[in-house]
C-alpha positions as CSV (number, residue, x, y, z in Angstrom):
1,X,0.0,0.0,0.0
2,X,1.5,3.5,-1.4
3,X,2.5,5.7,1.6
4,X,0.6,8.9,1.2
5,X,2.7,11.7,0.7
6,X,2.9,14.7,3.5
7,X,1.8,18.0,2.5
8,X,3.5,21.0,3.3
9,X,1.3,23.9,4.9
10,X,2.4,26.6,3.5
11,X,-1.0,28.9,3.5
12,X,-1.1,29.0,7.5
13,X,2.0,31.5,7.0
14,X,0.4,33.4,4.6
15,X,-0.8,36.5,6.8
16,X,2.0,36.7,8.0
17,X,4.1,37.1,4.7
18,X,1.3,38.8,3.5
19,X,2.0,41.7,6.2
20,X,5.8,41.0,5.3
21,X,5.2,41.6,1.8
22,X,3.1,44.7,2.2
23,X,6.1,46.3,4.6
24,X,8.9,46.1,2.0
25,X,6.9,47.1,-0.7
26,X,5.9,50.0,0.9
27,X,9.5,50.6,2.4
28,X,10.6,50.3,-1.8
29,X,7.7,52.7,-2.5
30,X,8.6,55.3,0.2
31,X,12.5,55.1,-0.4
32,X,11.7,55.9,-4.5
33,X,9.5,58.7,-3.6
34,X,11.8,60.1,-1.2
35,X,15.3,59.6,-2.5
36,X,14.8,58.3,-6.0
37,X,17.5,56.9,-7.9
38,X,21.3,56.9,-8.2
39,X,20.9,56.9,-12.0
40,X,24.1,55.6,-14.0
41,X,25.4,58.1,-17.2
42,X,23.3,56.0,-19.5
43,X,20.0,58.1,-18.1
44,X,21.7,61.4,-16.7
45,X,24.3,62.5,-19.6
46,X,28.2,62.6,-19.8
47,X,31.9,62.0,-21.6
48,X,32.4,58.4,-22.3
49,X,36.4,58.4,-22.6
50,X,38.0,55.1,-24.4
51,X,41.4,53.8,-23.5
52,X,43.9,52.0,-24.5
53,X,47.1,50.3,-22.7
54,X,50.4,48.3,-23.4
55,X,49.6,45.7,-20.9
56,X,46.3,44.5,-18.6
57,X,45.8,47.4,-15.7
58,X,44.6,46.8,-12.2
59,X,41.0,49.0,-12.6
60,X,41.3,49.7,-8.5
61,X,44.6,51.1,-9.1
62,X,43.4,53.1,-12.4
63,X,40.0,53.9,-9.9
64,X,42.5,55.2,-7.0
65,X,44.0,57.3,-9.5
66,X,41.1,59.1,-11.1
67,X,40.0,59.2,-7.5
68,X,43.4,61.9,-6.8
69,X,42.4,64.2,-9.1
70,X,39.1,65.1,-8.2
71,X,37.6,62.3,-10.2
72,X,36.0,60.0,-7.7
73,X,32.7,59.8,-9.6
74,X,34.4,58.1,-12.6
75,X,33.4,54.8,-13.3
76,X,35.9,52.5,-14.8
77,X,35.5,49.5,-16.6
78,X,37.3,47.1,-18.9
79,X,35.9,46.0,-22.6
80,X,37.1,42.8,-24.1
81,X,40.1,43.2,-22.1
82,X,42.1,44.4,-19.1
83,X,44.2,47.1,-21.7
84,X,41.2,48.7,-23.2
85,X,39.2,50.5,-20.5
86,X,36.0,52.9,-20.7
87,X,36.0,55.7,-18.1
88,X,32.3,57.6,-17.5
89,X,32.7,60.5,-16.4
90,X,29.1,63.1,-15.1
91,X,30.9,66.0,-17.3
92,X,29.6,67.6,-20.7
93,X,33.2,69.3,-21.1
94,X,34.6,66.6,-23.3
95,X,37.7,68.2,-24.0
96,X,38.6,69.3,-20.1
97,X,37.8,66.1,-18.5
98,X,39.5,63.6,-21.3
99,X,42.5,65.6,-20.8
100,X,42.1,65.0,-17.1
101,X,41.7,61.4,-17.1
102,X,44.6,60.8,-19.6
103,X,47.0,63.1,-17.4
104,X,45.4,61.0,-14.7
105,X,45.9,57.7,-16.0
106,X,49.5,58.2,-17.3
107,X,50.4,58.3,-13.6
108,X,49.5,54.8,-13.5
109,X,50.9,53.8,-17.1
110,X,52.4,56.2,-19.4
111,X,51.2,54.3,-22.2
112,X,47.7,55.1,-22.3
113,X,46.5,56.3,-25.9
114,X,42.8,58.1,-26.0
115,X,40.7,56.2,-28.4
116,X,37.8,57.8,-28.5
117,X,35.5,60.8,-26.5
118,X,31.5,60.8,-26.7
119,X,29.3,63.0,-24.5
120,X,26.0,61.1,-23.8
121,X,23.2,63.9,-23.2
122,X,20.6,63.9,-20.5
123,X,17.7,64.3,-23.2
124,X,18.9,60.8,-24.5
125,X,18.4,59.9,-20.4
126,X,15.1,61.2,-20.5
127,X,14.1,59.2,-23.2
128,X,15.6,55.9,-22.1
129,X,13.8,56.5,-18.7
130,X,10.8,57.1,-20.6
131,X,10.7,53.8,-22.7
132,X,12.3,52.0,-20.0
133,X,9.3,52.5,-18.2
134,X,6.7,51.8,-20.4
135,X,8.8,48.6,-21.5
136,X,8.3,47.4,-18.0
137,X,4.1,48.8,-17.9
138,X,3.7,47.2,-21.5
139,X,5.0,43.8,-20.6
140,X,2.6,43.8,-17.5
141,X,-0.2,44.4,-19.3
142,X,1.0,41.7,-21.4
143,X,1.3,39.2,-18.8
144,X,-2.4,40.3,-17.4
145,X,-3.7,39.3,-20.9
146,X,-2.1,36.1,-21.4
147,X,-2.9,34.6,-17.7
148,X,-6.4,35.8,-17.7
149,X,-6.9,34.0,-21.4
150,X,-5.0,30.7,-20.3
151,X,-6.4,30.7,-16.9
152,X,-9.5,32.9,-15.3
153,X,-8.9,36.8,-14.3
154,X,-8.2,35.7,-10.7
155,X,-5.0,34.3,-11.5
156,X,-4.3,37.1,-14.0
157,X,-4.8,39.7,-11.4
158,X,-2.8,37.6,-8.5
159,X,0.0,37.0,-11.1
160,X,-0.2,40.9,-12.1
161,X,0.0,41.9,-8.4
162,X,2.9,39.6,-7.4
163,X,5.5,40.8,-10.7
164,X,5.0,44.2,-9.5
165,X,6.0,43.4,-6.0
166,X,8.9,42.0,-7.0
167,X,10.0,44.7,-9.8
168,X,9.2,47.4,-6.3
169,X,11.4,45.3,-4.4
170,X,13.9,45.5,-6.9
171,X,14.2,48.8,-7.1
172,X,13.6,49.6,-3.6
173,X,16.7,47.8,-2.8
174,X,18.5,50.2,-5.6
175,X,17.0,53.5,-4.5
176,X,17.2,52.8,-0.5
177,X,21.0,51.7,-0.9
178,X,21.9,54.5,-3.6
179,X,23.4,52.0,-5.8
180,X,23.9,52.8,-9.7
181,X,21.1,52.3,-11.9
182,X,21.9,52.1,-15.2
183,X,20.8,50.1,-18.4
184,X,22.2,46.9,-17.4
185,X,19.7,47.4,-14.2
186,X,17.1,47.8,-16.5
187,X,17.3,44.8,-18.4
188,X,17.9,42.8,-15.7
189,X,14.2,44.1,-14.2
190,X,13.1,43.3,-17.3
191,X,14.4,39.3,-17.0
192,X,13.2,39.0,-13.2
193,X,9.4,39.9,-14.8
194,X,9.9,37.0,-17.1
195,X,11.8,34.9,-14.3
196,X,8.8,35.3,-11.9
197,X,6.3,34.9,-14.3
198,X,7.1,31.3,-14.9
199,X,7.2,30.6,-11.5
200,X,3.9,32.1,-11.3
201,X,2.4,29.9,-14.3
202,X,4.1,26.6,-12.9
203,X,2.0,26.9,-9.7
204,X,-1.1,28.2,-11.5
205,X,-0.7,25.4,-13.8
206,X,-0.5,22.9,-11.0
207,X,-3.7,24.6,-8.8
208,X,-5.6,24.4,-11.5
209,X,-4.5,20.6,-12.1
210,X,-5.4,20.1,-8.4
211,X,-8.9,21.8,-8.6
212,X,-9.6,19.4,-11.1
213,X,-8.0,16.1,-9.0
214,X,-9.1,16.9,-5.9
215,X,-13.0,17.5,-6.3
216,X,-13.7,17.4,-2.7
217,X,-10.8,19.8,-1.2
218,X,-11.0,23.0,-0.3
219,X,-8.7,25.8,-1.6
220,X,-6.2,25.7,1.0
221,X,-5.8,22.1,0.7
222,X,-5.9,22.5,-3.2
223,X,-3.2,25.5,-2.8
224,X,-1.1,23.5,-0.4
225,X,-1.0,20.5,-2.2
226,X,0.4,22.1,-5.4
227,X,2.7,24.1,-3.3
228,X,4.3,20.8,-2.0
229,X,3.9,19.4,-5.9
230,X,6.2,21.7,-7.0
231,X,8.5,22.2,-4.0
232,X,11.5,20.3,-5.7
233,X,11.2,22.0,-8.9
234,X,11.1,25.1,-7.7
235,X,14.1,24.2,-5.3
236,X,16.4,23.0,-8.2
237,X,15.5,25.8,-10.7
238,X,16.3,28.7,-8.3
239,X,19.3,27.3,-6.9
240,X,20.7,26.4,-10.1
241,X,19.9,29.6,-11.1
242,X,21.0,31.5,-8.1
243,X,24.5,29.8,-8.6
244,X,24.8,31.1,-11.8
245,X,24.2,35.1,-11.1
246,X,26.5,34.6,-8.0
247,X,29.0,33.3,-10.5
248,X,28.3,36.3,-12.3
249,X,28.7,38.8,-8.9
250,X,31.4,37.7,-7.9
251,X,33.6,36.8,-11.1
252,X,31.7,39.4,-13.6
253,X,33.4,42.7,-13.1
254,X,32.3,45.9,-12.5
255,X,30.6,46.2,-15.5
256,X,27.7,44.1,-15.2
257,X,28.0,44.3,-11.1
258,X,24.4,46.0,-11.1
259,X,22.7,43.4,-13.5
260,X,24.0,40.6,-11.5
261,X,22.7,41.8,-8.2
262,X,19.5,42.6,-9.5
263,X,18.8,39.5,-10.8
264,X,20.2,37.7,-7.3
265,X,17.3,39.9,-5.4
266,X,15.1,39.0,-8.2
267,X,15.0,35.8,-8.3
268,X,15.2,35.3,-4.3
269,X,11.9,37.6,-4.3
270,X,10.6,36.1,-7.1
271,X,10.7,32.3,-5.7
272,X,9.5,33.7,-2.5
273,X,6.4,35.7,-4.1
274,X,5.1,32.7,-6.6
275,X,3.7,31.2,-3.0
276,X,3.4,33.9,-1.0
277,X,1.9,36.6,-3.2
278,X,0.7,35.0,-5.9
279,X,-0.9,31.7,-4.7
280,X,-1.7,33.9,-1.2
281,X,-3.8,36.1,-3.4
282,X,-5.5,33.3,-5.0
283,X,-6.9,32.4,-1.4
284,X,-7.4,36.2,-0.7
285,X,-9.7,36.3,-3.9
286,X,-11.7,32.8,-3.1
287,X,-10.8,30.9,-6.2
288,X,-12.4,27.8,-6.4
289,X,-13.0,24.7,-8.4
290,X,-16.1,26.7,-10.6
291,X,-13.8,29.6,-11.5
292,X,-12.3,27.2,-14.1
293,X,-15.3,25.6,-15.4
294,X,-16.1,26.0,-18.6
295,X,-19.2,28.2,-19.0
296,X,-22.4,26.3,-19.8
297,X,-24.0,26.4,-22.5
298,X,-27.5,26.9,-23.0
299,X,-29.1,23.5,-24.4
300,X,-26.3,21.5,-23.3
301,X,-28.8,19.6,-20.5
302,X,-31.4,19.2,-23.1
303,X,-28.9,17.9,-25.7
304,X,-28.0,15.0,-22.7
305,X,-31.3,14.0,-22.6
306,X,-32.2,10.3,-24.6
């Protein structure tokens, strides 16, 4: 005789996340409204200075040195390789401050060359913020439309509610820290919508799989058991995943620093949210088995008849 298998139960937590949940997305909320963004040159304008070396440089001892001069907002980074560095500078005098970084940088390694100078402008800033915003409002919608047409509104609007908690969290963690947003940032919001939307269809997929085995559960049980169903998969998928991005942290560079840690909070949140925002909402909202019916149609009964 098959041993029956131990559900997890993970709904008699859920007002208690659900308070959680509501606290840092608030806390995200307030920190945006209140100290905004440490936006990266891509949104606010300045000189983009190419370099070129002899040999690999040490970018800390490069940073220290920009850092002498008056420079310590530079961002440096390396391209391809450890001799060809990109230094940002928040300057529109193009001329002034590539002569400052070369002088700079020759105190390092006299053999710097200047490749190129470009002055990014803050109306080109304007209008990524602009489309990067409706980028992330557009794909909502999108993901609203698509649940509520494979599944029933219920599960659009709970899948809806729990991507935006996790892009707030996102970005609260950027604004309340002060750390650089930049494009990179953007994109990698972006991935954690798609990211957390699968999660979000996996377990909508198996509650409505559930609703449909287990005629004579109630919604907890119905939530709970394809919470448990889909413990493992969840498990292995994130962790595999979350290997990966630290991979990325830690070994990446500077230059994709940002998109990395985005994507670690992201995915952390968005594991999190698929039970407790998403499948807690589904309880919140009552879903049960007749919400995915098919809708009857009239004659049907008659047409049954011999």
């Amino acid at each position: 005789m098959a041993t029956a298998k131990k559900v997890i139960d993970f709904m008699k937590l859920r007002h208690l996340f659900a308070a959680l949940s509501l606290a840092v997305t608030l806390l995200g909320v307030g920190s945006i409204a209140v100290k905004g963004f440490s936006f990266g040159l891509d949104f606010t304008g300045g000189t983009r200075i190419e370099v070129t070396f002899d040999k690999d440089q040490d970018l800390e001892k490069l940073r220290n040195a920009l850092s002498a001069q008056g420079l310590d907002k530079a961002v440096v980074q390396s391209y391809g390789t450890l001799r060809d560095i990109v230094v940002r500078v928040p300057s529109a005098d193009q001329a002034k401050v590539s002569d400052e970084v070369v002088e700079s940088l020759k105190a390092v390694d006299s053999s710097v060359t200047l490749k190129q100078t470009e002055f990014v402008g803050p109306q080109v800033g304007d209008e990524l913020k602009e489309k990067g915003g409706l980028g992330m409002l557009l794909a909502l919608g999108g993901v609203m439309l698509y649940v509520a047409a494979r599944f029933q509104f219920k599960f659009s609007f709970a899948a809806v509610l729990s991507l935006v908690h996790d892009v707030l969290v996102v970005l609260g963690v950027f604004s309340l820290f002060q750390i650089e947003f930049d494009l990179t940032v953007l994109a990698a919001v972006l991935a954690v919508i798609g990211y957390s939307l699968n999660d979000s269809i996996v377990v909508a997929d198996r509650i409505r799989e559930n609703f449909r085995k287990m005629r004579k559960a109630s919604p907890l049980e119905v939530v709970n058991g394809a919470m448990t169903d889909t413990l493992g998969r969840t498990t292995i998928t994130s962790l595999t995943t979350w290997l990966v991005v630290w991979a990325l942290f830690l070994f990446g560079g500077d230059m994709i620093h940002g998109f990395a840690l985005a994507l670690l909070v992201g995915i952390g949140v968005g594991t999190y949210s698929s039970v407790y925002v998403c499948a807690s909402l589904l309880i919140y909202l009552k879903v049960s088995r007749e919400d995915l019916l098919p809708p009857v149609k009239e004659g049907n009964e008659a047409d049954e008849l011999p």
